[in-house]
C-alpha positions, 0 to 999 in steps of 0.5 A: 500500500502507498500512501497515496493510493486511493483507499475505499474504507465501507462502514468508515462511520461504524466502530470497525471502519472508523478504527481503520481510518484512524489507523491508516490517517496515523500511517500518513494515508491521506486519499481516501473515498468515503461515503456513508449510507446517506450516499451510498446504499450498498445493498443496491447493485446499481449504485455500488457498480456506479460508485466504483466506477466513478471513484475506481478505488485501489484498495478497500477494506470491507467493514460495512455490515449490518450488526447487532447483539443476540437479540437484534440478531434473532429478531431481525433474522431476515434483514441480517441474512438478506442485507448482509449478503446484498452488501458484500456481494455487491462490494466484492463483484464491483472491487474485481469488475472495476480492477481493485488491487486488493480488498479485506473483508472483515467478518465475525466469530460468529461463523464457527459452530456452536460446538466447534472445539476451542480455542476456534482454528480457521479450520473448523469452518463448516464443521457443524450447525451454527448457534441459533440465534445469529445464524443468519447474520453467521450464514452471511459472513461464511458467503462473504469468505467463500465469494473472497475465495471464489473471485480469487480462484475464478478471476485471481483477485487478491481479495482476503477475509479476517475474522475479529473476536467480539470488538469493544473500543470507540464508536460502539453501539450502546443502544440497551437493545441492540448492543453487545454484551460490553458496551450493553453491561457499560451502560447498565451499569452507569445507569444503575450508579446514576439512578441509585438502583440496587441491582443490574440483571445480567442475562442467562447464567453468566458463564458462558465465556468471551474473548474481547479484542479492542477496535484499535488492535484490530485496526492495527491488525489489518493494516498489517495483514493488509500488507504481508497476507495475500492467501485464501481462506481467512485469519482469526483475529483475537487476543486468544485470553477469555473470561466468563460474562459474569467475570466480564461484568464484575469487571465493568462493575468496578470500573464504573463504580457501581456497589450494588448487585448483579443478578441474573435473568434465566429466562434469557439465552445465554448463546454460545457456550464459548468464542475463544479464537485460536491465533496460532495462524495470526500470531505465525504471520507476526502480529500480536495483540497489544491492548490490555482488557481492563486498560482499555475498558477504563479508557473507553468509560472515561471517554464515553460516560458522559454520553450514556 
């Protein structure tokens, strides 16, 4: 990549886009071509394919999806499966029809079978039945590997797929609905502090564990892969550390200062038993993780308390 390569970032307003522009603004990048979902709908055909062809971008790093926590994922089972697989299609046929050097797509630890051996190797893909709740949203992902995979040996694109572990960082969603379990357990308990109340209810049993990789790691992340990895397939992308949600939730507990007490709803899912990534591959091309869990809690809390 040279910096003055005109670079497409998809989803440069979400968490994971918007870490990647910060990382490569860092690196001296400076030609970039953004556009949000105000101007550019990328579930349609025409005017992804008019886009392209207009800006003919050299790289593009796709990070545009549409996401959500368990129950945004099993309520809205149609539209994850059916905007999901409309955005990556479209994206991944423009990049190889309008000549993009290379493209990265970014899925999810989602896509592994609910009871795939841990910690995840790539190679248990397809392996197994998906978790219930997010199986449209993790059919979607594997298509979008598997169409990276297919422009390569069909039309010899240099278009490669990495999978992040579940995120964290700045530009997160906090809504109490469709967020993920930490930026979900941050507002709980800040609210609760505020509103003096005496216990937040933690949904299921609590020990189910979860790996967390901060949005700037996996930033950093593709930036290096971006560079040195050029292989079908894909490449996990976590810390390969874990912790039980209950462990995870005492945590952000004392971060946030909370003194009341947690109690669980049992009637909710718990989802995946486990998500831990094996990083064997990551860790073999030379990249590792460099940000601390409970540090990069506290920095996110400092910065974003005042607007939860």
């Amino acid at each position: 990549m040279k910096e003055t390569d005109k670079i497409y970032i998809a989803g440069h307003r979400g968490m994971v886009g918007s870490a990647i522009l910060r990382r490569l603004q860092a690196e001296g990048f400076t030609n970039f071509v953004l556009a949000d979902s105000r101007a550019l709908d990328l579930r349609n055909q025409l005017e992804v394919t008019e886009f392209f062809r207009r800006e003919k971008p050299v790289h593009v790093f796709l990070a545009a999806a549409k996401v959500g926590g368990i129950l945004a994922n099993n309520t809205y089972r149609a539209e994850f499966l059916y905007d999901n697989l409309m955005i990556e299609a479209n994206v991944i046929d423009a990049a190889y029809r309008h000549g993009v050097e290379k493209l990265m797509f970014l899925g999810s630890s989602c896509i592994y079978p609910k009871m795939a051996p841990q910690p995840l190797k790539e190679e248990a893909l397809l392996t197994g039945l998906l978790e219930p709740t997010n199986e449209p949203y993790a059919i979607a992902k594997i298509a979008g590997i598997k169409l990276c995979d297919a422009y390569r040996a069909q039309y010899g694109c240099n278009f490669v797929s990495v999978m992040p572990t579940n995120l964290y960082g700045p530009n997160d969603n906090y809504h109490p609905e469709n967020s993920h379990v930490l930026p979900a357990l941050l507002r709980k308990f800040h609210e609760a502090k505020i509103e003096n109340q005496a216990f937040v209810t933690l949904w299921g049993t609590g020990t189910p564990r979860r790996e967390f990789l901060h949005v700037d790691d996996l930033a950093d992340a593709c930036f290096y892969l971006m560079q040195h990895y050029n292989e079908p397939g894909f490449v996990n992308i976590g810390t390969g550390e874990d912790l039980p949600i209950l462990e995870l939730a005492q945590l952000v507990q004392r971060i946030v200062g909370y003194a009341g007490e947690i109690r669980h709803d049992l009637s909710k899912p718990d989802g995946t038993p486990r998500k831990l990534m094996d990083v064997s591959k990551l860790h073999g091309l030379g990249w590792k993780a460099k940000i601390d869990l409970k540090a990069g809690i506290q920095a996110l809390f400092q910065e974003v308390k005042d607007k939860l």
